[in-house]
C-alpha positions as CSV (number, residue, x, y, z in Angstrom):
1,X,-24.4,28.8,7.0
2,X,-26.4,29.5,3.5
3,X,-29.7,30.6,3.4
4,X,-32.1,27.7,2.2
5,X,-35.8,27.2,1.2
6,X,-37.3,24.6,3.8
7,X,-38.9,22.2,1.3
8,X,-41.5,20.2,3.2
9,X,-41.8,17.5,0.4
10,X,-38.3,16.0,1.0
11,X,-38.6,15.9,4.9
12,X,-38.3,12.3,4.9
13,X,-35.7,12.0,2.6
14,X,-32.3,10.4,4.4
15,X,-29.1,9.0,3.0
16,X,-28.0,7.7,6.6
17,X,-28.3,4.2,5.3
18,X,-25.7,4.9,2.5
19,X,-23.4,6.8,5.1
20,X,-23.6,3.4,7.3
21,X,-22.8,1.0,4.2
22,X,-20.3,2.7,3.0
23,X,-18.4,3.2,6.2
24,X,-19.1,-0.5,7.3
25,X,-17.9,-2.4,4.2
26,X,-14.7,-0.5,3.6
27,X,-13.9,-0.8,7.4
28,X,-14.1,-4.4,7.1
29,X,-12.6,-4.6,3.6
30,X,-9.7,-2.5,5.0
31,X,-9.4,-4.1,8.4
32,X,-8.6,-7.4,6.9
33,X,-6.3,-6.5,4.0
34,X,-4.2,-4.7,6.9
35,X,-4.5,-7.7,9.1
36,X,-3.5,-9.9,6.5
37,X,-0.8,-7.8,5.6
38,X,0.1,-8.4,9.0
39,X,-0.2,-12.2,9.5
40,X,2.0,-12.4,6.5
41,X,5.2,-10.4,7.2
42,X,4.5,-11.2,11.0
43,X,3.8,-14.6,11.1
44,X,4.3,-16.5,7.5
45,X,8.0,-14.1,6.6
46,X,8.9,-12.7,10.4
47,X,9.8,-9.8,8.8
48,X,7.5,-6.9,10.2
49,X,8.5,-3.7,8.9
50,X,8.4,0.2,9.9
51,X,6.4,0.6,6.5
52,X,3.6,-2.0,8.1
53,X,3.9,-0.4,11.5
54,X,2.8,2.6,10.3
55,X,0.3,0.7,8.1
56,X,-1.6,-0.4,11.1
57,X,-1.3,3.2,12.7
58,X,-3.2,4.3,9.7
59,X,-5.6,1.8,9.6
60,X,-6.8,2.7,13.1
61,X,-7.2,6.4,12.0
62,X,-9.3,5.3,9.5
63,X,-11.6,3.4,11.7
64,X,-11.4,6.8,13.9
65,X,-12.5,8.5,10.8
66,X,-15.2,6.0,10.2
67,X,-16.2,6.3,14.1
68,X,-16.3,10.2,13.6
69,X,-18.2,10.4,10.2
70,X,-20.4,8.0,12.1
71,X,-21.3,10.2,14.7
72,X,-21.8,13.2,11.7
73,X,-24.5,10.8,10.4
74,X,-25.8,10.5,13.6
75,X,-26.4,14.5,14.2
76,X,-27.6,14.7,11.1
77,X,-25.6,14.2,7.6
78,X,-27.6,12.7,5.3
79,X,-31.1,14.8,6.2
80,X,-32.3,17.7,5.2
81,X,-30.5,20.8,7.1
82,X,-33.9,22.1,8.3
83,X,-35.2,19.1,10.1
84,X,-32.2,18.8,12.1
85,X,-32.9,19.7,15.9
86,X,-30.9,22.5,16.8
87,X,-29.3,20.9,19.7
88,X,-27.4,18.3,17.0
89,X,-25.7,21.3,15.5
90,X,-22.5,21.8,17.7
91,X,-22.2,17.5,18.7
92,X,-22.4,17.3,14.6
93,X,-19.4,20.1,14.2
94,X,-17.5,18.3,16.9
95,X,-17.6,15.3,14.7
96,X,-16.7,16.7,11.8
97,X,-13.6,18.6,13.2
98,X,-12.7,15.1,14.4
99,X,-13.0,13.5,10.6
100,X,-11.3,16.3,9.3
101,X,-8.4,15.7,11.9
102,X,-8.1,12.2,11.8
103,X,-8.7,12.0,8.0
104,X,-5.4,14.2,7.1
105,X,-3.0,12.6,9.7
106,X,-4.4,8.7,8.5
107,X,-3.9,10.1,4.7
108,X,0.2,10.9,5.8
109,X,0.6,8.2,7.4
110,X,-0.3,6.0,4.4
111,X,2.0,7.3,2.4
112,X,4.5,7.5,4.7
113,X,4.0,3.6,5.0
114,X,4.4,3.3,1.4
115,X,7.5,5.7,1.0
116,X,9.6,3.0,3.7
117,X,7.8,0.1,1.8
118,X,9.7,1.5,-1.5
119,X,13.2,2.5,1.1
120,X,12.8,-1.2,1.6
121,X,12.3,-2.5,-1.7
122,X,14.4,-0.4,-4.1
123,X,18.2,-0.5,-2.8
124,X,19.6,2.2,-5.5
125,X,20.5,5.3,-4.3
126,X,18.7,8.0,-5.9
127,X,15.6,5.6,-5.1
128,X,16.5,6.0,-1.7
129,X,17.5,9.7,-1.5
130,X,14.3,10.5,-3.4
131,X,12.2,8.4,-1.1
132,X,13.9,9.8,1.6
133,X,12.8,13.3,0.7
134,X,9.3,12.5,0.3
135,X,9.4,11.5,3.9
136,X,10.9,14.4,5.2
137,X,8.1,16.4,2.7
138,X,5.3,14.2,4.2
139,X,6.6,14.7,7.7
140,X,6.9,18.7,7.7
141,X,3.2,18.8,5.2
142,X,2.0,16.6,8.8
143,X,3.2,19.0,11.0
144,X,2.2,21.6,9.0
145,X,-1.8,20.1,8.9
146,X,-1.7,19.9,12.6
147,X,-1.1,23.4,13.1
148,X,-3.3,24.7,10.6
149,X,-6.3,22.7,11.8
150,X,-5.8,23.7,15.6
151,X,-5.6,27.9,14.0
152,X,-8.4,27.4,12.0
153,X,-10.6,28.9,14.5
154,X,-9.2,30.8,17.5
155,X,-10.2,29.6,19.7
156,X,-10.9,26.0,18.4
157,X,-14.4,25.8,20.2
158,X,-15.7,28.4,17.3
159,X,-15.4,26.0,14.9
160,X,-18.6,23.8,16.0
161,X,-20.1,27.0,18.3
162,X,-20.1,30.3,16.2
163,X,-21.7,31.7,19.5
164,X,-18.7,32.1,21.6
165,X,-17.3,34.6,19.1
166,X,-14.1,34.3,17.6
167,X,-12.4,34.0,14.0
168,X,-11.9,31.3,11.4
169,X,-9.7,31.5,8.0
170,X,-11.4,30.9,5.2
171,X,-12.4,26.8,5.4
172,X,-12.4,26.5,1.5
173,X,-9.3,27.9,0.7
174,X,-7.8,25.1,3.3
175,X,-9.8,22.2,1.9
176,X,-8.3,23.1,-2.0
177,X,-5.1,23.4,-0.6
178,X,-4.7,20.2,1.3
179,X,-7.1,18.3,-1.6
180,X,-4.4,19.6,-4.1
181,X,-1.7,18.4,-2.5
182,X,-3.1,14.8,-1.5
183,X,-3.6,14.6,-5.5
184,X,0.5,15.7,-5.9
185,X,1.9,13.3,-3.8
186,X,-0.3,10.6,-4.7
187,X,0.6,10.9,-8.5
188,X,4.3,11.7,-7.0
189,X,4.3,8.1,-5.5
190,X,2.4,6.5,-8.2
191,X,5.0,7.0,-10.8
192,X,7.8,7.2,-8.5
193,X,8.8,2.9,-9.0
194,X,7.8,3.0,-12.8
195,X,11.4,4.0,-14.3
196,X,13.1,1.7,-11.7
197,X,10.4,-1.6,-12.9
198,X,11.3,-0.1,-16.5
199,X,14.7,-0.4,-15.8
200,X,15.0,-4.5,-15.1
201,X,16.2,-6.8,-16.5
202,X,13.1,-9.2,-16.2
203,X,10.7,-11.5,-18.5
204,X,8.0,-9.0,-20.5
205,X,5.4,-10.8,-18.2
206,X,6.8,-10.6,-15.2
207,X,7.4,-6.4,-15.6
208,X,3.8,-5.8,-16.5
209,X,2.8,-8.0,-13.6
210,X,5.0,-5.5,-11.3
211,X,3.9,-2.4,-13.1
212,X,0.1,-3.3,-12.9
213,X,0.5,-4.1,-8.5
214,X,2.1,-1.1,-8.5
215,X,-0.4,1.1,-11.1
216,X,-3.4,0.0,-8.3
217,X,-2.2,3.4,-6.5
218,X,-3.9,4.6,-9.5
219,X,-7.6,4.3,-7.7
220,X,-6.9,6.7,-5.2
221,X,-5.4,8.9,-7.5
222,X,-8.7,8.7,-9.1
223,X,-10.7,9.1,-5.7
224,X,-8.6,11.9,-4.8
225,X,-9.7,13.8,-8.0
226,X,-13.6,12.9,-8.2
227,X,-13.3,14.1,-4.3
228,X,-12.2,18.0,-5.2
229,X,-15.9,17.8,-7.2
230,X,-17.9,17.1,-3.8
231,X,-16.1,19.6,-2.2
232,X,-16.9,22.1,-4.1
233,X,-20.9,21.2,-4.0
234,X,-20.6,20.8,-0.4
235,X,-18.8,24.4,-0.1
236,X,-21.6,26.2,-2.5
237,X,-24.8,24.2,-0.9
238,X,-27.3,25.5,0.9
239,X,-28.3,22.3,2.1
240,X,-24.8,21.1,4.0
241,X,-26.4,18.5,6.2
242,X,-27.2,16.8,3.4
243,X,-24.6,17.8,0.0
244,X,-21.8,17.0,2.9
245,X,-22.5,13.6,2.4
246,X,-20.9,13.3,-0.8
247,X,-17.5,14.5,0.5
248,X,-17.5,12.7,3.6
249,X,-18.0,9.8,2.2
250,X,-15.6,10.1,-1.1
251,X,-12.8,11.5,2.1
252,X,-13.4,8.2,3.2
253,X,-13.1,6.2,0.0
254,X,-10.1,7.7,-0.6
255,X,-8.0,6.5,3.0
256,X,-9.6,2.9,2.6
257,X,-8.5,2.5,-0.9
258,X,-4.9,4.0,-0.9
259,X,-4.9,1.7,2.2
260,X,-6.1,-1.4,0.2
261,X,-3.6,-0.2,-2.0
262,X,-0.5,-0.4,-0.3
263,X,-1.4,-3.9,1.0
264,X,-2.5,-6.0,-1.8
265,X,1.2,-6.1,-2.9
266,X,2.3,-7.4,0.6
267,X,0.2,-10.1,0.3
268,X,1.7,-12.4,-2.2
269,X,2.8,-15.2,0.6
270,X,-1.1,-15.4,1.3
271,X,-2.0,-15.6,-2.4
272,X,0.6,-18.2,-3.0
273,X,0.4,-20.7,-0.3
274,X,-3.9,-20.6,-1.2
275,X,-2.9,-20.8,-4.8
276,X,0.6,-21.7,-5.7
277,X,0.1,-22.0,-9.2
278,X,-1.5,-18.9,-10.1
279,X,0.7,-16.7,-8.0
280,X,4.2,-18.3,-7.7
281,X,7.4,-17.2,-8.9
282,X,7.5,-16.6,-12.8
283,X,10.3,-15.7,-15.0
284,X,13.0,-17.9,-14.6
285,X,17.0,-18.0,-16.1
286,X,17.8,-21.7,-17.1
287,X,21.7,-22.7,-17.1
288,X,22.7,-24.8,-20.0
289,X,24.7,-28.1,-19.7
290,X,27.4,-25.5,-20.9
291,X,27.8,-23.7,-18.2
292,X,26.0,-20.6,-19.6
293,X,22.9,-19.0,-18.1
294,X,20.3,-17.5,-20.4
295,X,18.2,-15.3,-19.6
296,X,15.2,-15.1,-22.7
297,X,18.1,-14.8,-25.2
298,X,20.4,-12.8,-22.8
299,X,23.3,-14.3,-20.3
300,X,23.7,-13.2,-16.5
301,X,26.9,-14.8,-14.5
302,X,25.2,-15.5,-11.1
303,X,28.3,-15.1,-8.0
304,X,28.5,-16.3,-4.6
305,X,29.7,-14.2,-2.2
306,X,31.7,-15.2,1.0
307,X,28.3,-15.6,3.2
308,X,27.1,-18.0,1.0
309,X,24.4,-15.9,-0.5
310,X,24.0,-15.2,-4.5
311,X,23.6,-12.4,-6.9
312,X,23.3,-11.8,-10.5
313,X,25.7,-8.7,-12.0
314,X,24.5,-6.6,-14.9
315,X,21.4,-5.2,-13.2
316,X,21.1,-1.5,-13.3
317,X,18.6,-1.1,-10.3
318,X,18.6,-3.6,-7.1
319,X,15.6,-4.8,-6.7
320,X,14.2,-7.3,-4.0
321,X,10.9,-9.4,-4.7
322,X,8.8,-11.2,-2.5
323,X,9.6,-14.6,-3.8
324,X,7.4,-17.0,-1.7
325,X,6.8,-20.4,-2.3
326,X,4.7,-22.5,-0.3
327,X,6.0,-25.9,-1.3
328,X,10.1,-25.0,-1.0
329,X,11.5,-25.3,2.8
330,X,12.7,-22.0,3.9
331,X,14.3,-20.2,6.6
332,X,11.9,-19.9,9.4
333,X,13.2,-16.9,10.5
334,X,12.4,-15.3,6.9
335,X,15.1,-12.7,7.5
336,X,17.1,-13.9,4.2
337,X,16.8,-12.8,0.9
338,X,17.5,-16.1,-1.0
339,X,18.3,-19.8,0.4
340,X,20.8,-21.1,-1.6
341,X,22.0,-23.7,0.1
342,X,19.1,-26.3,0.2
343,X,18.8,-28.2,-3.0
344,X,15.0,-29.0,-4.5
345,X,15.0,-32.6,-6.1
346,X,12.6,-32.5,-9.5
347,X,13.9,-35.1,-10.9
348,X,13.8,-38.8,-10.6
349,X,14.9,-40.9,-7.4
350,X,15.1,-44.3,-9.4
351,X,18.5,-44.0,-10.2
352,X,18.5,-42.4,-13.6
353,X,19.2,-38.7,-14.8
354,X,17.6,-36.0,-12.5
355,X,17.4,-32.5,-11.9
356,X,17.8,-30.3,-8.9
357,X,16.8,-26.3,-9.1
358,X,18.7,-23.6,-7.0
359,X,17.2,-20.4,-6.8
360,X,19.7,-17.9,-6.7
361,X,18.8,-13.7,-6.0
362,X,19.2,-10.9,-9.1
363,X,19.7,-8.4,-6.2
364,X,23.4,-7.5,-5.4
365,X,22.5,-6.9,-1.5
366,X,22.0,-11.2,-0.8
367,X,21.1,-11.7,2.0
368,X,19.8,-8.7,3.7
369,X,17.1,-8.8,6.3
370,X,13.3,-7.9,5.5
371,X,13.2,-7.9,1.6
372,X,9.8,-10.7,1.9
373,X,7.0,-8.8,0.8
374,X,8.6,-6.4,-2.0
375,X,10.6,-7.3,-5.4
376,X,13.2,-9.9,-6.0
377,X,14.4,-11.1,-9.3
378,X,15.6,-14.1,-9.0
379,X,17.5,-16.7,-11.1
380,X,16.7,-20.5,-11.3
381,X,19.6,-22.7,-11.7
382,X,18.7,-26.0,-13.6
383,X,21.3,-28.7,-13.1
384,X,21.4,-32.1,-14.6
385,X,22.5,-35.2,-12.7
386,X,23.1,-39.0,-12.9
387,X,23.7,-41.3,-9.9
388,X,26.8,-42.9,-10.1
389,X,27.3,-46.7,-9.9
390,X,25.4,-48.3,-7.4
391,X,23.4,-45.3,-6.7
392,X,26.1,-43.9,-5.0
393,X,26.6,-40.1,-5.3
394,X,26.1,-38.2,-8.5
395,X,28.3,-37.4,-11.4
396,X,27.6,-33.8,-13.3
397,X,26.7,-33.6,-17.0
């Protein structure tokens, strides 16, 4: 530890009360965008995934590493390093081994969770190779941190007691390292849907809606970056009881936020049944009385396939969306991609010309389990009726 000046002035000064705000608000803010995640694919789609699985793993970690930080603040982060009892140093190192721990594997895991939420969404097959090799790289780089983090110190115990002897590697070299390659991977998975989005065949509106859900892994991108600052403060201080807070803190920031991340796009079904207007299904192809369906100036030829379920040709990337809509009956399982066979009536019941609306998948892959909660294109057929004579059955027009 850095030599310091004991400066008698700032004895009272403590930014515990920042440490417990912080950790208390994003730990709520977190908890219930995971559990909502939850109630959604569980509950309103029965569809739970791997990819939310592993979501809720890393959401406990992250409570762990608000419990640990915690406990930091407790011994002592956020005063002044000289009016810290001397007793609180080696409890305070325990804790902070235990944030540095939990922090690392909760970080992996989120991404992991979003690697097998894009496996699930994006069916082409460099999509899937490539997300399949950023889960083998996130995997190993796991593996990897718990080694590294049990060798820091040989024995571990010198880490929070220099007095039992022993030998560390150098701390900041390891805290660059692993920073620079959290700030890799999270541009890697930032940008890793954007040619695929580019790629569709979808309304101008609808495409920046998709690019802007997916762009909110931008903010801990931006965390990750304004982190590496703190660290390097915290690593020159001579004050680390209380410069540590900074990078504690932004540590924490980071997890919570590529958490929120990951989940906001998950919760569509929510969004929707709460306010069907504002977040239900845009972008829609119309079929002619001709026979022809457009598509803003282009054509599609939707096809049925022996199961009953529907797809569009002519799309480059297969895509599946979460396409919920409170106010249209539905599977209750939620396992299917697109219900085709159930007709919605929006037009008139008093025996004159009417309309009925089919919504029919852009996807090739129909009617594969466990596509609620990513990307589907779909297509809206629009067909006009009559009731014959009598009001007995309908003739087409």
């Amino acid at each position: 530890m850095a030599q310091m000046t004991p400066n008698p002035a700032l004895n009272g000064q403590s930014r515990f009360g920042e440490i417990v705000i912080i950790l208390s608000v994003f730990s709520v803010i977190s908890t219930v965008a995971v559990a909502m995640r939850c109630y959604a694919r569980l509950f309103m789609l029965r569809c739970f995934g791997r990819d939310d699985g592993v979501m809720v793993a890393a959401q406990v970690l992250a409570l762990a590493s608000a419990v640990a930080i915690g406990l930091e603040a407790q011994y002592g982060l956020g005063r002044h390093t000289w009016v810290v009892p001397q007793q609180n140093l080696i409890p305070y190192m325990k804790a902070f081994y235990a944030s540095i721990v939990v922090y690392n594997i909760a970080v992996c895991l989120t991404k992991v969770s979003i690697l097998l939420q894009y496996k699930r969404l994006f069916s082409n097959p460099i999509m899937q190779r490539i997300t399949l090799w950023g889960l083998c790289f996130l995997v190993a780089w796991a593996v990897a941190l718990a080694f590294l983090l049990t060798l820091i110190c040989q024995p571990v115990a010198a880490f929070w007691d220099p007095s039992i002897g022993g030998k560390c590697l150098e701390a900041s070299t390891i805290w660059y390292i692993m920073a620079g390659v959290n700030i890799a991977s999270d541009f890697a998975i930032l940008v890793l849907p954007m040619p695929v989005i580019k790629s569709l065949q979808l309304p101008k509106r609808q495409k920046i809606m998709l690019i802007a859900v997916f762009c909110l892994g931008f903010f801990p991108c931006a965390v990750s970056i304004y982190r590496v600052k703190t660290l390097r403060t915290a690593i020159d201080t001579q004050d680390p009881m209380y410069d540590n807070v900074d990078p504690a803190t932004w540590s924490f920031l980071e997890l919570t936020t590529g958490v929120l991340a990951a989940c906001l796009p998950t919760l569509r079904p929510i969004f929707t049944a709460a306010m069907p207007g504002l977040f239900g299904a845009s972008g829609h192809r119309n079929r002619t009385g001709h026979g022809q369906s457009t598509h803003r100036g282009g054509t599609a030829k939707p096809h049925i396939s022996q199961n009953g379920s529907a797809y569009a040709r002519g799309e480059q990337f297969k895509i599946k969306e979460l396409d919920f809509d409170s106010q249209r009956g539905g599977s209750s399982s939620g396992e299917e991609d697109v219900e085709f066979g159930a007709l919605k009536h929006v037009g008139r019941t008093d025996g004159k010309a009417g309309a009925y609306s089919v919504s029919v998948a852009a996807a090739e892959e129909g009617r594969r389990s466990g596509v609620f909660g990513g990307i589907k294109a779909t297509t809206v057929v629009t067909q006009q009726v009559t009731r014959g004579v009598g009001g007995k059955g309908y003739a087409r027009r």
